[in-house]
N, C-alpha and C positions, 0 to 999 in steps of 0.2 A: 276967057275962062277965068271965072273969080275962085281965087281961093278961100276956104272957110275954115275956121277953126274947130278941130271935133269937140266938142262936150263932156264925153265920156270917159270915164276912167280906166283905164287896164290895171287889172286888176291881177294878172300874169306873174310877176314879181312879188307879191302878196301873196301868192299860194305857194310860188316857190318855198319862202320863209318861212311861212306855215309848216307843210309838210317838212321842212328840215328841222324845224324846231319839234314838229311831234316823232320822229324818228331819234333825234338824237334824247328824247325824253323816254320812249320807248325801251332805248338801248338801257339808260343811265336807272331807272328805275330798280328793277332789280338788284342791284347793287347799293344802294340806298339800307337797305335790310342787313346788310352783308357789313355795317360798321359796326355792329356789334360784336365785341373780342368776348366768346365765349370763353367761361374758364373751362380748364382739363382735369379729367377726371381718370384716374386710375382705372377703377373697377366699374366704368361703365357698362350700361344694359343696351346691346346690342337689338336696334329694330325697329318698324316703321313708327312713325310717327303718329300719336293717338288723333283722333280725329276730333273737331271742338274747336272751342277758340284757342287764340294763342294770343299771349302777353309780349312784346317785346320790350326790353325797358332797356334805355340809355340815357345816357347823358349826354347834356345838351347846353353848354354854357356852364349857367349855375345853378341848372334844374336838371332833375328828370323826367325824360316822359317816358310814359307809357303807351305803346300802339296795340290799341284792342284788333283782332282782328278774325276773319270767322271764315274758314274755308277759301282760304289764299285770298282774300280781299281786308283790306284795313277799313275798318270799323270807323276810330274817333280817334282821336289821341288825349291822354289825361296824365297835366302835371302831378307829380308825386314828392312827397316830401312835408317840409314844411310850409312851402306857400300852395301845396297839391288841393283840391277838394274829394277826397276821398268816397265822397256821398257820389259824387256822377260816376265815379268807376262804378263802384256798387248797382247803382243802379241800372249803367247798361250791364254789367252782367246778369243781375236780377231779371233784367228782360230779354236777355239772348238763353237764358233758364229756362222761363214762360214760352219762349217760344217753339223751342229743341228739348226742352228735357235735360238739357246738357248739367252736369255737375261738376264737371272736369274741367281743368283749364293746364295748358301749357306753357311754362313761363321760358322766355331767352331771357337772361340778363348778362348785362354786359359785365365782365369779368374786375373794369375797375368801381364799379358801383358800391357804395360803403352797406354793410350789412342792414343796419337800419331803414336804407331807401328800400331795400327788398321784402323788410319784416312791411313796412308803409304798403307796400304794397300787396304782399299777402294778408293785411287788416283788411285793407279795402277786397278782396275777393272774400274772405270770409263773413263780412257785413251783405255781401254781393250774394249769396248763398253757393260760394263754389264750396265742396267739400272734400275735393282733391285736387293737387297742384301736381305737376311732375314737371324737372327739371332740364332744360338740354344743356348738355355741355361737347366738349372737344373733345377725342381723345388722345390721351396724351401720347406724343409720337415716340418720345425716348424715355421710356420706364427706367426712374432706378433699380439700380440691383445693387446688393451688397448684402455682407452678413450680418448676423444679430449679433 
């Protein structure tokens, strides 16, 4: 009885990996969203969330980006700023416009984000043809109180 060497690769181990790699991507994903530190808002408006794209904008280094995104799926992402191109934002909202009707858009921005990165980025919706923005924020957990 000769022995022979098999050929073939098992490939057992490789799916292992696989699958533990797309599960713990699974888990870790949604959280990924969730670094964004909303500011707090006193006299917040209470209620579901408008339907349309949604803006996420954080910072990222020494940029910011922006995550376009349309009915719980992320879209594209587009630096903002100074080294930003303002024209590609624009333009995929321009075309998520054309395609939905949509005029609206919902912005997150991350609470340490300097004013300007957020005006930058409502230029580029406004060159985009959004003609309303609305804001999310936190609510603030401990109101002050005190007198006048």
């Amino acid at each position: 009885m000769t022995r022979e060497l098999r050929r073939d690769i098992n490939v057992t181990p490789l799916v292992d990996i696989v699958l533990v790699l797309l599960i713990v991507f699974i888990v870790v994903a949604p959280a990924v969203d969730a670094s964004v530190a909303l500011p707090a808002a006193k006299h917040a408006v209470k209620g579901a969330a408008p339907e349309g794209p949604r803006i996420s904008l954080r910072r990222e280094g020494r940029h910011a980006l922006a995550t376009l995104e349309l009915q719980g799926r992320a879209a594209r992402t587009f630096r903002v700023g100074e080294e930003g191109d303002p024209a590609a934002l624009a333009a995929a909202l321009r075309s998520l416009a054309q395609g939905s009707g949509e005029r609206t858009v919902t912005v997150k921005a991350d609470a340490a984000l300097s004013n300007a990165l957020v005006g930058d980025l409502l230029e580029a919706c406004r060159a985009g043809g959004v003609t309303r923005a609305t804001f999310t924020t936190r609510e603030d957990a401990a109101p002050k109180t005190g007198r006048l």
